[in-house]
VOLOMI-848500 format. One line per field, with one value per residue (C-alpha): residue number from 1; x, z, y. Coordinates in steps of 0.02 Angstrom, whole numbers, plus 50000, padded with zeros to 5 digits. Layout:
BEGIN
n	c(NUM	...)
px	c(X	...)
pz	c(Z	...)
py	c(Y	...)
This chain:
BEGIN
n	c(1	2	3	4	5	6	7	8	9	10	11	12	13	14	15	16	17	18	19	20	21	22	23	24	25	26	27	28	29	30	31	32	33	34	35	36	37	38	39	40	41	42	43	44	45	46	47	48	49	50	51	52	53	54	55	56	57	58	59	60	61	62	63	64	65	66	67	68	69	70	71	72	73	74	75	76	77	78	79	80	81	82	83	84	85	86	87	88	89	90	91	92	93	94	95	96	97	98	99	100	101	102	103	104	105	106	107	108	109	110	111	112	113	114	115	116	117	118	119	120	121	122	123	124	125	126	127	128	129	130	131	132	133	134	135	136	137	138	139	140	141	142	143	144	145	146	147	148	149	150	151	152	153	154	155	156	157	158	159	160	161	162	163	164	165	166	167	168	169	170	171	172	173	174	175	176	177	178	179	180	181	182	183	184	185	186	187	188	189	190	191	192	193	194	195	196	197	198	199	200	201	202	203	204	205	206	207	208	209	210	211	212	213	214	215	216	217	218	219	220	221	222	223	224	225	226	227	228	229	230	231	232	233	234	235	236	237	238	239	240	241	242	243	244	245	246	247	248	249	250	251	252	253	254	255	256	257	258	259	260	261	262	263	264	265	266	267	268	269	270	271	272	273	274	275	276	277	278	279	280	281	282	283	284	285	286	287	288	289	290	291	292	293	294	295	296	297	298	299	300	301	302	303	304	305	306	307	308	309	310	311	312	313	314	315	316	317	318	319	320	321	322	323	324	325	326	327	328	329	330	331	332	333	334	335	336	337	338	339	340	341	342)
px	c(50760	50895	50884	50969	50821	50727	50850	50838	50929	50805	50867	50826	50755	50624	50551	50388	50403	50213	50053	49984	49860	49708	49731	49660	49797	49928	50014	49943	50043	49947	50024	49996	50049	50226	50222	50141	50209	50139	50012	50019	49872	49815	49708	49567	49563	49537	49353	49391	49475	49352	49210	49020	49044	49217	49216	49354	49419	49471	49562	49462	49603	49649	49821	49848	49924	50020	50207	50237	50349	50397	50513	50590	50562	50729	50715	50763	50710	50608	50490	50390	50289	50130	50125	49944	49865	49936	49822	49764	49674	49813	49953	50022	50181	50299	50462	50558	50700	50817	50764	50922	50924	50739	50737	50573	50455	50509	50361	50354	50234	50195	50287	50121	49987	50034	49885	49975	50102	50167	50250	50386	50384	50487	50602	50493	50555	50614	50662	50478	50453	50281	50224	50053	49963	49866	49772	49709	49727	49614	49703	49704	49642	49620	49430	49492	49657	49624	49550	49652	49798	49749	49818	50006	50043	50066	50048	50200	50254	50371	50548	50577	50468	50576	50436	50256	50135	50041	49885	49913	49735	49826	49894	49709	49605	49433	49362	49472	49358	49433	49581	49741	49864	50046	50049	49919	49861	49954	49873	49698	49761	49735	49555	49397	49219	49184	49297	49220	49032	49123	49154	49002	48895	48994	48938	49081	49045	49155	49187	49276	49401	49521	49710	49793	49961	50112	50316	50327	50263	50448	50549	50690	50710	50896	50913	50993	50837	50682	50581	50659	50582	50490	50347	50252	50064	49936	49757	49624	49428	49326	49143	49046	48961	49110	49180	49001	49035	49213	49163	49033	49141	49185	49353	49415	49515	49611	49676	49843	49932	49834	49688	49759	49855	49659	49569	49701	49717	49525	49562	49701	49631	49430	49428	49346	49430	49611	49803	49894	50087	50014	50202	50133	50318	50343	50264	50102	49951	49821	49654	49546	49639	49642	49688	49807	49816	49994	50120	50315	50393	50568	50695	50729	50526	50397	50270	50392	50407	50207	50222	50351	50244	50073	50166	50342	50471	50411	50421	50582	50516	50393	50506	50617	50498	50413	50600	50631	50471	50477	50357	50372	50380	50337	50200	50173	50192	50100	50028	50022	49867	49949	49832	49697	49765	49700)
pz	c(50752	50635	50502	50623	50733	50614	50565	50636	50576	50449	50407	50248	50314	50407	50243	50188	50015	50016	50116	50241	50226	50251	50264	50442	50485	50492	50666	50750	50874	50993	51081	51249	51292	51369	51536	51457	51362	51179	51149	51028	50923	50760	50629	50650	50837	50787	50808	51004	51005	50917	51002	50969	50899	50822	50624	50541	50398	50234	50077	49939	49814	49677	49603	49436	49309	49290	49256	49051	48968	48808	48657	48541	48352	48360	48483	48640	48796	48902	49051	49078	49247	49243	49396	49361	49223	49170	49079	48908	48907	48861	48927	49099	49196	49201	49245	49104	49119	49036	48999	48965	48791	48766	48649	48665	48538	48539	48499	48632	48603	48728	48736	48790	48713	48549	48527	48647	48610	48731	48643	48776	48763	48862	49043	49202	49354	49480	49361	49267	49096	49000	48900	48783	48805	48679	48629	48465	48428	48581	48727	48880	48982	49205	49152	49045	49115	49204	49056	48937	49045	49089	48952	48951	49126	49264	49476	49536	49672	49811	49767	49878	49843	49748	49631	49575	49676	49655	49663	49617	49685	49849	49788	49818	49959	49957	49959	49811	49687	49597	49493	49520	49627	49590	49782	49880	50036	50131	50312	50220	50140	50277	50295	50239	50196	50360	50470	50420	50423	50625	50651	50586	50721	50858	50825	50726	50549	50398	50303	50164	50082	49936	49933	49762	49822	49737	49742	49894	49981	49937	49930	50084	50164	50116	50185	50397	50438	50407	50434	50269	50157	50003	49998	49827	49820	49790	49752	49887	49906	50048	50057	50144	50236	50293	50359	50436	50530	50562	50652	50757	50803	50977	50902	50713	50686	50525	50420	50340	50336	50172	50267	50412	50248	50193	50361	50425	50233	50243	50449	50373	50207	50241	50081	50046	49878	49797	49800	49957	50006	50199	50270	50438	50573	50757	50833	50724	50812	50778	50714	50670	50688	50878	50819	50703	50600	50510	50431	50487	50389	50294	50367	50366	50288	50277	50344	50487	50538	50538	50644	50766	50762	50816	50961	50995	50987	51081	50890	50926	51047	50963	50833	50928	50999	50826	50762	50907	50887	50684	50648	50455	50390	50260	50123	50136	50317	50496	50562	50725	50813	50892	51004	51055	51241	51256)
py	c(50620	50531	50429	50295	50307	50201	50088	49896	49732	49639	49462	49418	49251	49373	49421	49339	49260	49182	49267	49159	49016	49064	49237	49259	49142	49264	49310	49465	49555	49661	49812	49828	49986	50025	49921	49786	49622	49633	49471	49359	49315	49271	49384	49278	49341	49517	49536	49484	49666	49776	49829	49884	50073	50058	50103	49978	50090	49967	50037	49977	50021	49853	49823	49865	49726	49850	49790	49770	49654	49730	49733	49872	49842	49797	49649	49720	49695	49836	49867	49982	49996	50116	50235	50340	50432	50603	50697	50653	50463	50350	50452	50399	50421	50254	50184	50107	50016	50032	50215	50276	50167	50198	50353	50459	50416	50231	50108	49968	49782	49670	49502	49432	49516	49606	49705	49819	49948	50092	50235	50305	50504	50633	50619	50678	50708	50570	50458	50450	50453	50502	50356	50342	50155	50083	49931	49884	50063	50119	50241	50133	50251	50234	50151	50025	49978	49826	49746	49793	49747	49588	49473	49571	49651	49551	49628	49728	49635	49721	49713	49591	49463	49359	49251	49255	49198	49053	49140	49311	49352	49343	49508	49594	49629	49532	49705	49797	49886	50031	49982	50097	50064	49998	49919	49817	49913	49748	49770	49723	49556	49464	49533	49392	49438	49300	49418	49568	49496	49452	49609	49678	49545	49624	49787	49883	49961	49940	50103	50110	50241	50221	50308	50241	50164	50236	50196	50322	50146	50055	50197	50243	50386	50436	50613	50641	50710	50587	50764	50805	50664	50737	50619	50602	50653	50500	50517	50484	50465	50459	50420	50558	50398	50342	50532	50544	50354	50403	50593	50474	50322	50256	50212	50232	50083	50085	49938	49987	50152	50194	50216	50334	50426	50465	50501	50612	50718	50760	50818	50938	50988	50957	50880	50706	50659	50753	50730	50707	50761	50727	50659	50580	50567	50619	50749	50719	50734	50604	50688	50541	50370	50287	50113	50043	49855	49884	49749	49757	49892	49913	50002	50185	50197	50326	50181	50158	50325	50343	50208	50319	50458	50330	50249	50306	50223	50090	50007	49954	49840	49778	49725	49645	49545	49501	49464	49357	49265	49219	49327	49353	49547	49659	49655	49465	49455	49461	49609	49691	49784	49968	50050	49960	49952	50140)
């Protein structure tokens, strides 16, 4: 494969700029399998696909507020944008921008809130730096980060979403618990607790599992080979309940690439909770997940190549067709339903 392979022409027009309202009124496009014409349907017709036995696999991870308007002593503009905890409570890795005039041991307050200060420490790899949070003199630590975030961070939208959001609790999944992530797990955004009580009637089970969503989920693949990609490690946790329903299941059916990500780490590692480097592209062999709810993905992505490697590159297609038809793509977009033809 070549990077090429996974290129495709995304208008900018295409691009969602506002989630769907309600959410179970975004499009759903439903594979067919390679002979077939894709259907076109609506989230809310989702539960007329599962079946009694299937496990629907949710990503309970929640969005941190974790972008940080700041200012230098000196009156200068900075933001910082905390990835995950490193170590000592407080500490965490970040991007700050602009780090190259941010000396380490610079002392940073919040525009909004300034009982918060974050004290920018050494260069990390990857363009990261080590930074130490604090709040009224406490160490905001992975526990405490929501609330002590809340008043001066604001939800790290995609890149290219160009505004806020009305309703930035359209930025969470009606089932996100544990805070963490820097991305929403998109696929489950246009999930309600009336779909999933639906689902439930029909006879599937909801299991949950959380994978903390890092940059890795905006970031291209640059290199000739897509095989190549070095893929950052995120943090995962599966329920033994939910492995249990999973090994048992007439289908697994898994909302978002987060959740495959999770399933398919504990097949290769038989661990139910660590890091994960799992880099999912063609000729993967599917251990757990036999159905897929996924959003339209960038470009020359690791999402898109999982994609590849789940149904060939009968994506192309697909796309075209979802292109062709307005269907609106990426994080605030429709979705499509890949494999439940089999």
């Amino acid at each position: 494969m070549e990077l090429a392979d996974l290129d495709y022409d995304l208008p900018a027009e295409a691009i969602a700029q506002t989630p769907a309202e309600p959410r179970t009124a975004a499009r759903l496009l439903i594979d067919r399998g390679p002979d077939r014409p894709p259907e076109h349907a609506l989230v809310a017709d989702l539960v007329d696909h599962l079946r009694a036995g299937d496990v629907l696999v949710v990503n309970e991870t929640r969005v941190l507020p974790a972008r940080l308007a700041l200012r230098k002593d000196t009156g200068g503009a900075v933001e910082v944008l905390l990835l995950e905890p490193a170590g000592t409570v407080g500490c965490w890795e970040a991007l700050v921008r602009p780090s190259r005039r941010v000396a380490p041991g610079t002392v940073l307050t919040s525009e909004r809130d300034e009982r918060l200060s974050v004290r920018v420490g050494d260069r990390l790899a990857d363009g990261r730096r080590a930074v130490r949070v604090e709040r009224d003199g406490a160490a905001v630590g992975s526990d405490t980060a929501e609330a002590a975030l809340a008043a001066a961070g604001e939800l790290p939208l995609p890149p290219y979403v160009h505004g806020p959001l009305a309703d930035p609790s359209r930025y969470q999944t009606v089932f996100a618990t544990r805070p963490g992530s820097v991305a929403a797990p998109t696929a489950g955004l246009h999930l309600t607790a009336d779909l999933l009580a639906a689902a439930e009637a029909r006879g599937a089970m909801i299991a949950p599992v959380e994978l903390v969503v890092g940059l890795d989920t905006f970031r291209p693949i640059t290199v000739d080979d897509p095989a190549d990609h070095v893929i950052h490690t995120e943090r995962y946790r599966v329920p033994e309940a939910s492995w249990t329903a999973c090994r048992a299941a007439e289908r697994v059916v898994a909302v978002g690439t987060t959740s495959v990500r999770a399933l398919e780490s504990i097949a290769a590692t038989g661990e139910l909770s660590g890091r994960t480097d799992l880099f999912i592209h063609p000729p993967y062999r599917f251990a757990v997940v036999d159905v897929l709810l996924t959003n339209f993905h960038l470009p020359r992505s690791t999402l898109l190549l999982l994609v590849e490697a789940f149904i060939g590159p009968r994506w192309r297609q697909l796309y075209e067709v979802a292109l062709a038809e307005g269907y609106r793509f990426l994080s605030l977009g429709d979705a499509m339903l890949l494999g439940a033809h089999e």
